[in-house]
C-alpha positions as CSV (number, residue, x, y, z in Angstrom):
1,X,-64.8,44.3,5.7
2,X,-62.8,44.9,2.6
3,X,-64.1,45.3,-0.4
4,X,-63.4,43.0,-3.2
5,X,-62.0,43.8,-7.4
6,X,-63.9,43.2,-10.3
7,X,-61.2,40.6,-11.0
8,X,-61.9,38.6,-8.0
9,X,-65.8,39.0,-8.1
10,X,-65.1,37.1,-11.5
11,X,-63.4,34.7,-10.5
12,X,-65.8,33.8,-7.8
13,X,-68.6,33.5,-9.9
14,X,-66.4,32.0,-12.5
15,X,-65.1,29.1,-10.3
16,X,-68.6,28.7,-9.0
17,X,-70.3,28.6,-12.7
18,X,-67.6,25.8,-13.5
19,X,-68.0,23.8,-10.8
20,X,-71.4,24.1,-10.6
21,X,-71.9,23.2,-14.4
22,X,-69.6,20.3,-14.6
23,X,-71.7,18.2,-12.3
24,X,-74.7,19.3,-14.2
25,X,-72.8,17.9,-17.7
26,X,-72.6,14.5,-15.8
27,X,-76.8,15.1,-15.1
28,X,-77.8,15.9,-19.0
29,X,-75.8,13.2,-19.9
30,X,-77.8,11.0,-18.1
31,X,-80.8,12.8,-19.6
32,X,-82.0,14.1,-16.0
33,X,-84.5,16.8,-15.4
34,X,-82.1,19.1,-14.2
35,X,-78.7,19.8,-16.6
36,X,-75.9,21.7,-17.0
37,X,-77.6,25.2,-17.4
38,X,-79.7,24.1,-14.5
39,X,-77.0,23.4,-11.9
40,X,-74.6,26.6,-13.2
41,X,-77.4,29.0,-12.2
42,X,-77.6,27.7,-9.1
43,X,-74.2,27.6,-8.3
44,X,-73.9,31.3,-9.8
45,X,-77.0,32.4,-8.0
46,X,-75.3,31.1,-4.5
47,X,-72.2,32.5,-5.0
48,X,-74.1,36.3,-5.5
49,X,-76.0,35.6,-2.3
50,X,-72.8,35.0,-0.5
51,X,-71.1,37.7,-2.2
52,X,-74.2,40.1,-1.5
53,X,-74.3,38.6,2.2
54,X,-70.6,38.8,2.9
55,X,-70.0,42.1,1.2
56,X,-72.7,44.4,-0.1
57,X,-73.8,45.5,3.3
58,X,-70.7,46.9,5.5
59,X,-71.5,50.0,3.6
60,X,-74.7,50.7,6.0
61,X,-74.3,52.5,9.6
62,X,-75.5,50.3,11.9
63,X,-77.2,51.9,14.8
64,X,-75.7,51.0,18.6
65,X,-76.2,47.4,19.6
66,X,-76.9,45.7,16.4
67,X,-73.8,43.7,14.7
68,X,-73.4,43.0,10.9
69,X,-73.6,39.1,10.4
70,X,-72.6,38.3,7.0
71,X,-74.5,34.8,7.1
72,X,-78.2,35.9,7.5
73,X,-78.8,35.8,3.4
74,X,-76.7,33.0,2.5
75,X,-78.1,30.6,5.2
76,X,-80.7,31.2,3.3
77,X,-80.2,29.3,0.2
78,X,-79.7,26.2,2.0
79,X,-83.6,25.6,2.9
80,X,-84.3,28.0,-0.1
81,X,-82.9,25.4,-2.9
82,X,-85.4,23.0,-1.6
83,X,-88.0,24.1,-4.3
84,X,-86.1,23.1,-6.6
85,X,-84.7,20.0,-5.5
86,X,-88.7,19.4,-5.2
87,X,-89.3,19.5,-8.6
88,X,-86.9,17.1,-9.4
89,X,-88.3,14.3,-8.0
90,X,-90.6,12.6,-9.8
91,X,-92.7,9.6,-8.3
92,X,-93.7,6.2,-11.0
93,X,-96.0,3.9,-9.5
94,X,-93.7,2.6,-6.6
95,X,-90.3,3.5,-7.8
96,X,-89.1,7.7,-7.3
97,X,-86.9,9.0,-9.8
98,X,-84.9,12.3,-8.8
99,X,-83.5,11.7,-5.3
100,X,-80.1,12.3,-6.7
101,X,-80.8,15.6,-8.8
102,X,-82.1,17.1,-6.2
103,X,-79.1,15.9,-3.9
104,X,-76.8,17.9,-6.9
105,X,-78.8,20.7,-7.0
106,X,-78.6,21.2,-3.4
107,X,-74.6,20.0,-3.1
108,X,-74.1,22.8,-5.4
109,X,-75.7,25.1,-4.0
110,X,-73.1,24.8,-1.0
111,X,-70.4,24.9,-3.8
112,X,-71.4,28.1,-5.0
113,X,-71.5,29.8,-1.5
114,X,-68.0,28.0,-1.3
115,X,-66.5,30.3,-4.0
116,X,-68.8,33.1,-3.0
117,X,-66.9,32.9,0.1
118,X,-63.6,32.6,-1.3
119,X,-63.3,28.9,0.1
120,X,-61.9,27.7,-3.1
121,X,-60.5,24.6,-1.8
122,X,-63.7,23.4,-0.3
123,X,-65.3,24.2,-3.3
124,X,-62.9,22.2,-5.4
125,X,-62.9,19.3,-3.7
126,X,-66.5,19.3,-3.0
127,X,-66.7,18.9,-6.7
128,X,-64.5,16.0,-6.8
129,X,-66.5,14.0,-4.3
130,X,-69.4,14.6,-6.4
131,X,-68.1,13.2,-9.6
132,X,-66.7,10.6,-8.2
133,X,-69.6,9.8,-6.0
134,X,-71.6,9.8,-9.4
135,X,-69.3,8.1,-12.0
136,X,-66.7,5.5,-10.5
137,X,-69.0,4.8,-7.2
138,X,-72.4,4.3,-9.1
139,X,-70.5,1.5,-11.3
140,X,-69.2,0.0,-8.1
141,X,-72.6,0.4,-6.3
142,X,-74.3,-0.9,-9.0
143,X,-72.1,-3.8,-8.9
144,X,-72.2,-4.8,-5.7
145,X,-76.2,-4.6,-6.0
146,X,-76.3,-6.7,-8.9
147,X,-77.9,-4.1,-10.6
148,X,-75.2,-3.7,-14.5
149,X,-77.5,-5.8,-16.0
150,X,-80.5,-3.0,-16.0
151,X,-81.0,-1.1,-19.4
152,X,-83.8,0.1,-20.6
153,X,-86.7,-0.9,-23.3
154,X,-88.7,0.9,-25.6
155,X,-92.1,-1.0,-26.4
156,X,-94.2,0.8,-28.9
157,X,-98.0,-0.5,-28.2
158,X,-101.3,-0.3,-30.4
159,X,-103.3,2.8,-28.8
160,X,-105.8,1.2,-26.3
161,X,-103.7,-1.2,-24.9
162,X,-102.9,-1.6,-21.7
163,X,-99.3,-2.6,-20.3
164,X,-100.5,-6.0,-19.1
165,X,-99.5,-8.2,-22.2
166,X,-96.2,-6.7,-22.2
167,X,-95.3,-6.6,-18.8
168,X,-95.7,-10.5,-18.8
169,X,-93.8,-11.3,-21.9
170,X,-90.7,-9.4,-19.7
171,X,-91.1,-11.5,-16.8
172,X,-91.7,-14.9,-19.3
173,X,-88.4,-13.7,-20.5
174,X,-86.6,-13.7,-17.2
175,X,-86.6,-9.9,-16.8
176,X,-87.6,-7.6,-14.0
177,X,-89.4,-4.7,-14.9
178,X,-88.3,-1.9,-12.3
179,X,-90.2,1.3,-13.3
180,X,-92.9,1.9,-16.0
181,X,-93.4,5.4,-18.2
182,X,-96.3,5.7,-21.0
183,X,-96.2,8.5,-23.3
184,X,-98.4,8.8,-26.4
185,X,-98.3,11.0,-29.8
186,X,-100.3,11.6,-32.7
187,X,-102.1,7.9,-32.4
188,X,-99.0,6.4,-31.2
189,X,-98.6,4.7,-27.4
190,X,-95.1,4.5,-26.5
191,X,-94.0,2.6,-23.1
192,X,-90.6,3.3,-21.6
193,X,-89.4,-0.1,-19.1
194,X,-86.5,-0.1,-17.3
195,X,-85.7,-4.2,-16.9
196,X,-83.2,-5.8,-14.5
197,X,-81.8,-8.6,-16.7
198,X,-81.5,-12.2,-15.2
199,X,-78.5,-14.4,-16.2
200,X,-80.9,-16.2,-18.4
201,X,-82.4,-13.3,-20.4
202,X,-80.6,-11.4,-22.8
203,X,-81.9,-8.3,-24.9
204,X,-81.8,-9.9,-28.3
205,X,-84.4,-12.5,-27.0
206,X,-86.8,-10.1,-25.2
207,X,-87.0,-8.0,-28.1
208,X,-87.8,-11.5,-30.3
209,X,-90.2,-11.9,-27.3
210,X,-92.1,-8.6,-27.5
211,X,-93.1,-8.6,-31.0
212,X,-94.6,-12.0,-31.1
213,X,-97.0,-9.8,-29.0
214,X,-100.1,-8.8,-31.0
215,X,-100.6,-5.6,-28.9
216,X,-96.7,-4.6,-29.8
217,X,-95.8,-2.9,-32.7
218,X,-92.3,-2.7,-32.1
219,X,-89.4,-3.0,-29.3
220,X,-86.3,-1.5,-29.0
221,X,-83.5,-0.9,-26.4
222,X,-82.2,2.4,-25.4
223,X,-78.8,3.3,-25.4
């Protein structure tokens, strides 16, 4: 098996760290668990266990019998990223947040032993079905499901309180609450809602709505 330049060792790695880290911009835009920095290392880190597996062993004298298989390591990484993808996933009452991090992570993963392997095209266009998959087809999913009208609503509460009061005043205003976070500060209770907006509700109004609330101290909508 020939060994390979610096030069192309670089680019490898290179092409893989791009890749790689331009899916994990689209992630950290979205404020996701796993971001740019996240997805890069794991595209680098596949591309050196391809590298290593492909290359970094024809070196060794094998003894009669036993042939060099250059996949052993790098069909590692595919059940090996699991752990990761793991710990993206985070569960919220009923709803699960994460499934498509961990997809990323793991679609990467597969992009970096692209490059690794010198399969530039795949790795390329692997990349292009991702992004697309996650900007132009979420819109178009989204709109299909009836789901552009979901945003998502700060609701600073008076410590003690429970989300009860609020999550009524929503539903009195004709929105759906989807998935409920709580997260409190020096005194403060803070609830994040993520609301599916009806035709007849509109974010002006639920705000209005919320802070005739005696348990709310405030409201506001992300952006």
């Amino acid at each position: 098996m020939p060994d390979l330049s610096w030069a192309e060792v670089l680019l490898r790695l290179a092409v893989a760290g791009g890749l790689s880290a331009a899916i994990g911009l689209e992630r950290q835009l979205r404020e996701r668990t796993a971001g740019m920095r996240t997805h890069l290392m794991v595209g680098v880190g596949s591309c050196v266990f391809t590298l290593v597996s492909a290359y970094a062993w024809h070196d060794f004298t094998f003894g009669r019998g036993v042939n060099f298989d250059p996949t052993r390591i790098a069909a590692q990484i595919v059940t090996g990223i699991g752990f990761l993808g793991a710990g993206a996933i985070i569960r919220q009452g009923i709803s699960i947040r994460g499934l498509t991090t961990a997809a990323t992570l793991w679609v990467v993963a597969g992009i970096g032993m692209a490059a690794g392997a010198g399969y530039y095209q795949g790795a390329v266009l692997g990349t292009a079905v991702v992004l697309l998959a996650l900007w132009p087809l979420r819109y178009f999913a989204q709109a299909i499901s009836g789901r552009l009208h979901q945003a998502r609503l700060i609701v600073e509460v008076r410590t003690g309180e429970s989300a009860g009061p609020v999550l009524r005043a929503l539903e009195e205003g004709g929105a759906d609450p989807r998935s409920l976070e709580f997260d409190e500060e020096r005194g403060r209770r803070r609830m994040v809602v993520d609301v599916r907006l009806s035709e007849h509700s509109t974010p002006t109004g639920l705000v209005a709505r919320l802070t005739e609330c005696p348990e709310v101290v405030g409201a506001e909508w992300a952006e």
